[in-house]
C-alpha atoms as one frame of an Amber mdcrd trajectory, in Angstrom:
protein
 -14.656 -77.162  53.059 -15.713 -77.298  49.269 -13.708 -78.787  47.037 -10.308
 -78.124  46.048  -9.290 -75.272  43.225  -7.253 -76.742  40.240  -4.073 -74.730
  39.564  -1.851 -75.625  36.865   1.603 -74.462  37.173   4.264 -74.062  34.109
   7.460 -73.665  35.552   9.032 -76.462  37.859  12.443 -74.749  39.042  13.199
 -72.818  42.057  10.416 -70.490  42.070   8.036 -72.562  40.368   8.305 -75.380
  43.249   8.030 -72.795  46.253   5.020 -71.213  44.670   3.260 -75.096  44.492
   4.655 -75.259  47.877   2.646 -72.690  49.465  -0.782 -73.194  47.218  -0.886
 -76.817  48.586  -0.185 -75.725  51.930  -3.199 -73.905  52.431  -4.916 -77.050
  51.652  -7.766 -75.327  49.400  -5.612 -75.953  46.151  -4.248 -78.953  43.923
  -1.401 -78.152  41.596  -1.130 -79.984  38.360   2.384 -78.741  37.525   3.888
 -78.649  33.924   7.821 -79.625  34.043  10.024 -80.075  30.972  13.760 -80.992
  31.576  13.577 -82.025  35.446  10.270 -84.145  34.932  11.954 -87.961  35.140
  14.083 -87.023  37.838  11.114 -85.565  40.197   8.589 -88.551  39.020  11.018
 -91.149  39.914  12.603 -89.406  43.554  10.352 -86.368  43.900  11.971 -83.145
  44.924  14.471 -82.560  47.519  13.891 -79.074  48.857  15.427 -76.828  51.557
  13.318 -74.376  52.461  13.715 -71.471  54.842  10.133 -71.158  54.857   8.907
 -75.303  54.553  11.948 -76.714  56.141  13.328 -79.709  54.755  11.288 -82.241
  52.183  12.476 -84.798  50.638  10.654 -86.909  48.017   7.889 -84.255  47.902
   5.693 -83.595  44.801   2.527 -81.766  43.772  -0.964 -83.291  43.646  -0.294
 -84.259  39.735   2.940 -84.264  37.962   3.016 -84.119  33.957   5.396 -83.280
  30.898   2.523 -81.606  29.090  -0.376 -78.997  29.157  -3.622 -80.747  29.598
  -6.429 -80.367  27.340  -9.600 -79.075  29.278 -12.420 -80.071  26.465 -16.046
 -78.712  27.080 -18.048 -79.947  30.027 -14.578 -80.668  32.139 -14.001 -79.157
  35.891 -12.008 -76.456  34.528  -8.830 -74.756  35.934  -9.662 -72.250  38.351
  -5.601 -70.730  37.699  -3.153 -71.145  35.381   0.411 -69.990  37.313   2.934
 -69.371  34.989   6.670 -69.269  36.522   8.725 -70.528  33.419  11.904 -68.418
  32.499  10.264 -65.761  29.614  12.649 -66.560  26.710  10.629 -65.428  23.617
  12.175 -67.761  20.516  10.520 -68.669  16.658   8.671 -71.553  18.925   5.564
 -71.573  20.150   4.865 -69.186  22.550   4.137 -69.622  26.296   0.374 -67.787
  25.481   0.016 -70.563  22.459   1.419 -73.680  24.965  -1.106 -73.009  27.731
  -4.104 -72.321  25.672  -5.341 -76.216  25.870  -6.178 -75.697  29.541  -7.438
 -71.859  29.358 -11.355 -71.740  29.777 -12.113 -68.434  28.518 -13.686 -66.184
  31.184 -12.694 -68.580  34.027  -9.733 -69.147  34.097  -6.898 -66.466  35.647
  -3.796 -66.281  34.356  -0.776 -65.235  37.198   2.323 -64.637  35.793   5.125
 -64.561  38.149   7.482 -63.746  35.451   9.923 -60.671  35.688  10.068 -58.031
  33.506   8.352 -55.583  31.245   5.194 -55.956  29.015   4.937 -59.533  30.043
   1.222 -59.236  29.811   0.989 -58.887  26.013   0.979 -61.782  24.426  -1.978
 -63.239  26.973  -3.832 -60.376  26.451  -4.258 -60.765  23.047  -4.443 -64.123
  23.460  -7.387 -64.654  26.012  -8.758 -61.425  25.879 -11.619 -62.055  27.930
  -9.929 -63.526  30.727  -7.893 -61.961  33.840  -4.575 -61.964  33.840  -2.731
 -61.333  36.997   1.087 -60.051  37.670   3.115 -61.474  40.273   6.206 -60.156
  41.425   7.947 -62.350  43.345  10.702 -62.385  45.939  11.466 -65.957  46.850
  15.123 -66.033  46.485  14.812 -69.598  45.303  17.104 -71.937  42.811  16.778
 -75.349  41.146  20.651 -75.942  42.012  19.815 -79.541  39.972  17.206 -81.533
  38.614  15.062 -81.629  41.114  16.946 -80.205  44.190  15.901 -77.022  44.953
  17.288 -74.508  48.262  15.201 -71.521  49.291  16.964 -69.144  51.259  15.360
 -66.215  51.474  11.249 -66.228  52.843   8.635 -65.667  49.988   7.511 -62.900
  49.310   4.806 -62.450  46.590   2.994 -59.212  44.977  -0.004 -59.935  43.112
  -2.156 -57.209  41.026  -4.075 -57.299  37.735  -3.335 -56.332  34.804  -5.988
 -54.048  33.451  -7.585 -55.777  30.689 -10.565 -53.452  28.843 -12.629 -56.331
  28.135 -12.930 -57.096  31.743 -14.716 -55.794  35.010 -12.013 -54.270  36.821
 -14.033 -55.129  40.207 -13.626 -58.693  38.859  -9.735 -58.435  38.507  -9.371
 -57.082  41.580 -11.514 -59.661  43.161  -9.977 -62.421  41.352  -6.339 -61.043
  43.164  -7.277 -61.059  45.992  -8.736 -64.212  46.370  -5.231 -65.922  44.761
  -3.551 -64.146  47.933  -5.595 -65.588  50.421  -5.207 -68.788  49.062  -1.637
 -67.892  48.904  -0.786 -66.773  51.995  -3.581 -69.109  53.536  -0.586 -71.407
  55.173   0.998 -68.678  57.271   4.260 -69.552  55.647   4.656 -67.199  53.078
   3.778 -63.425  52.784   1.556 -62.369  50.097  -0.025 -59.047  49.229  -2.508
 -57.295  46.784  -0.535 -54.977  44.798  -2.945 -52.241  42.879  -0.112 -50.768
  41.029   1.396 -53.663  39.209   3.809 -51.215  36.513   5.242 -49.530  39.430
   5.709 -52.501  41.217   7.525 -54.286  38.263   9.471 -51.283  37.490  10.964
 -50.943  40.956  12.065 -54.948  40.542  13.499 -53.860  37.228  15.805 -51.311
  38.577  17.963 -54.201  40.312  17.267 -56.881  37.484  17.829 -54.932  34.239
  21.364 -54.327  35.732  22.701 -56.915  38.259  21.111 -60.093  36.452  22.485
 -59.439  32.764  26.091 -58.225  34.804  26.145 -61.123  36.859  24.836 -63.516
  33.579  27.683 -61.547  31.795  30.501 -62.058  34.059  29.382 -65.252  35.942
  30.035 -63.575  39.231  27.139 -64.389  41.893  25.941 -61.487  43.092  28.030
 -60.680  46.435  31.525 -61.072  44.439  30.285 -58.772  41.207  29.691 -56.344
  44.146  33.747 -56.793  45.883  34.516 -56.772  41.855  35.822 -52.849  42.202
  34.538 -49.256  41.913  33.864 -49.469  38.154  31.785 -52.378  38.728  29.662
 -50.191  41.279  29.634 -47.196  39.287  28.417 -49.563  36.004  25.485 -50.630
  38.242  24.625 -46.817  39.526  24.623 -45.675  35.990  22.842 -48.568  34.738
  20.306 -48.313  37.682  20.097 -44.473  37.131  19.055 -45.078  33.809  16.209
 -47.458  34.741  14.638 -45.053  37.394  15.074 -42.234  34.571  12.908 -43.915
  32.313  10.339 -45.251  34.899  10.185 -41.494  35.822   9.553 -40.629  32.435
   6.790 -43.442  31.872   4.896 -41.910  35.007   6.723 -44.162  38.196   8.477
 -41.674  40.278  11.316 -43.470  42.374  14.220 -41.957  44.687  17.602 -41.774
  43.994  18.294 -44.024  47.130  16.154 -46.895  45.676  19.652 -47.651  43.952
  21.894 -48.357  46.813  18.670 -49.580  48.988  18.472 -52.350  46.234  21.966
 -52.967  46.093  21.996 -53.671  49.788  19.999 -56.630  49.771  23.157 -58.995
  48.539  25.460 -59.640  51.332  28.991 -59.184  50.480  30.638 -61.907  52.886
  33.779 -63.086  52.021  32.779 -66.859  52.085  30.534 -66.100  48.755  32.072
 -68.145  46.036  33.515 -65.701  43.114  31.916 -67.511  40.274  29.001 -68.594
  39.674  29.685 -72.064  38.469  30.963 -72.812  41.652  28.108 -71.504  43.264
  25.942 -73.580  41.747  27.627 -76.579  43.054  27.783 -75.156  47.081  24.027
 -75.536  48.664  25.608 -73.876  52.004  27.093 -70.447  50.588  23.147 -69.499
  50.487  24.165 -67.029  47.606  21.488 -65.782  45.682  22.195 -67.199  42.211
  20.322 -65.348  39.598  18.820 -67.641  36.965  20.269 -65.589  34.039  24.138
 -66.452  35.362  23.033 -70.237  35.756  21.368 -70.366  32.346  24.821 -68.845
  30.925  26.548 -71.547  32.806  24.645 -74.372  31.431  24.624 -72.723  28.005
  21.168 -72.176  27.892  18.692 -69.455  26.258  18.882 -66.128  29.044  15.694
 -64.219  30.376  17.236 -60.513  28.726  14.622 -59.338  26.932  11.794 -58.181
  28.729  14.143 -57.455  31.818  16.626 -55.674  29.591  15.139 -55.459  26.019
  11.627 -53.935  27.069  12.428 -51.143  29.208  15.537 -49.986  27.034  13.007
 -49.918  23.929  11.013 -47.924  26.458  13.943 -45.683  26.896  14.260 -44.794
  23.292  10.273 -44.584  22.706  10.614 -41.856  25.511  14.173 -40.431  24.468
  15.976 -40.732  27.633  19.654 -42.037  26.856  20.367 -45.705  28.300  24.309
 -46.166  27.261  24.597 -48.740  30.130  21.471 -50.251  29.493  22.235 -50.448
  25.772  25.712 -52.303  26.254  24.298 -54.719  28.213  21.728 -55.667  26.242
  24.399 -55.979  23.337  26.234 -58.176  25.856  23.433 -60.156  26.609  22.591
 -60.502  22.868  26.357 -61.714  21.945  25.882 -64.988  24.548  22.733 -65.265
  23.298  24.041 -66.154  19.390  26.966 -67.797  20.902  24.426 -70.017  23.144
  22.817 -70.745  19.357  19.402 -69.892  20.557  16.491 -68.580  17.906  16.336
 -65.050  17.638  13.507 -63.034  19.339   9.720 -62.806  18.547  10.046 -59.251
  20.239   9.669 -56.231  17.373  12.877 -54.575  17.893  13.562 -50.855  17.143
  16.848 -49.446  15.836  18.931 -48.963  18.786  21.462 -45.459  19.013  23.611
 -45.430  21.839
């Protein structure tokens, strides 16, 4: 075996950790991961992670832990990827694009986002425009319940396509895809596929997290309670999921009307699920999937609502279709946002009719 591939990851929470998990378990990669608020806690005790996929590991941390973006200067081993699982929370800062740019090698390095959402891709595409940039849409069901204690409970499951990118071969986008699946999936642990048609792909996501994320963020309900919450609860999510598969239609991604209820039908409605999601964060055992929206509103942080609720309802009105439901939530979203005090968006808005 050749030497290892150098991955830096940006992201240390729940999906962050299970995606360094399973690079390092096919034993071809070393992560060099990037953490912010949970970085003294995992260099002192390491994580503590439950895993339905690892098992149980305590004390367990990536090749190279480190509070900041390393600076690859000319002549250095570069990074062969640059994973990028941080919450997208676009603010008058410096952008994730301008934060990573240290360690980009332009035309080696590939950029995987395993971010949710709409137009994700743009900033990095103007940014490195002669590099590849890869989507990942990600099913890990995975939560940093505290610093440094994370509980997977539902096996990873990871979609991974290029975005197309004019200034590059598309037979080298592809290529480059592929070969971050097989090292992905290399362990046997986790699934991992090549995904050709990334939009469609991150529409279909959107229909269940432009409407059950911001409602459960809204509402603090985990997910299995907003569902017992009554029939106008349901028929908010129908409409609001309608209106996402309306406007995918209309953008050229052609879904059924049972993709709604299908989605829907993934979060168990057992009676043991805790009704709030403050208390949810505190019970590892109720294995509720706790969106990370709800848990930012909990710990009155910035929320992840604009490219899974601002982007595809600006898509909506570029295309005309009416998004009512859409459009209240977003309003929602953007009330906790100014009562959270974060900075306003770097996202060009449009005027907004209901």
């Amino acid at each position: 075996m050749g030497p290892h591939l150098k991955v830096l990851l940006v992201g240390g929470g729940g999906i962050g950790v299970i995606a360094a998990l399973s690079l390092e378990a096919s034993a071809q990669v070393k992560v060099t991961i990037v953490l912010r608020s949970n970085y003294n806690t995992v260099v002192e005790k390491g994580y503590d992670i439950t895993s339905c996929d690892h098992g149980r590991l305590r004390g367990w941390r990536p090749a190279q832990v480190t509070n900041h973006v390393p600076v690859v200067s000319t002549g250095e081993t570069p990074f062969d990827y640059i994973v990028i699982t941080a919450k997208n929370v676009p603010s008058d800062g410096v952008s994730m694009a301008d934060t990573i740019s240290p360690a980009v090698t332009p035309e080696i390095t590939t950029l995987v986002l395993i971010q949710n959402g709409l137009n994700v891709e743009v900033p990095y595409l103007a940014r490195f425009p002669q590099n590849v940039i890869l989507s990942g849409v990600s099913y890990a069901g995975s939560q940093e319940l505290q610093y440094g204690t994370i509980f997977h409970g539902s096996h990873d499951s990871l979609e991974i396509g290029a975005f197309r990118n004019c200034n590059t071969q598309k037979s080298r986008e592809i290529a480059a895809a592929k070969h971050f699946v097989s090292l992905y999936a290399a362990s046997g642990k986790a699934s991992c596929q090549f995904a050709p048609h990334v939009q469609h792909d991150r529409w279909r996501k959107l229909v269940y997290n432009a409407t059950i994320n911001p409602l459960c963020a809204i509402t603090a309900l985990d997910t299995g309670s907003l569902r017992r919450a009554g029939p106008f609860v349901s028929k908010l999510l129908e409409d609001g999921m309608a209106e996402i598969i309306a406007v995918a239609a209309a953008a050229g991604h052609i879904f059924p009307k049972a993709l709604s209820q299908e989605l829907l039908d993934l979060d168990p409605m057992e009676d043991r699920f805790e009704p709030s999601m403050l208390q949810d964060a505190k019970k590892v055992g109720g294995h509720t999937l706790r969106l990370g929206a709800a848990i930012n509103v909990t710990k009155g942080n910035s929320i992840e609502y604009e490219y899974l609720v601002g982007e595809p309802l600006r898509e909506g009105i570029r295309l005309n279709i009416s998004m009512p439901t859409i459009s209240v939530l977003y309003a929602l979203c953007e009330a906790i946002q100014f009562k959270n005090g974060a900075k306003s968006s770097k996202i060009i808005r449009i005027s907004i009719r209901i």
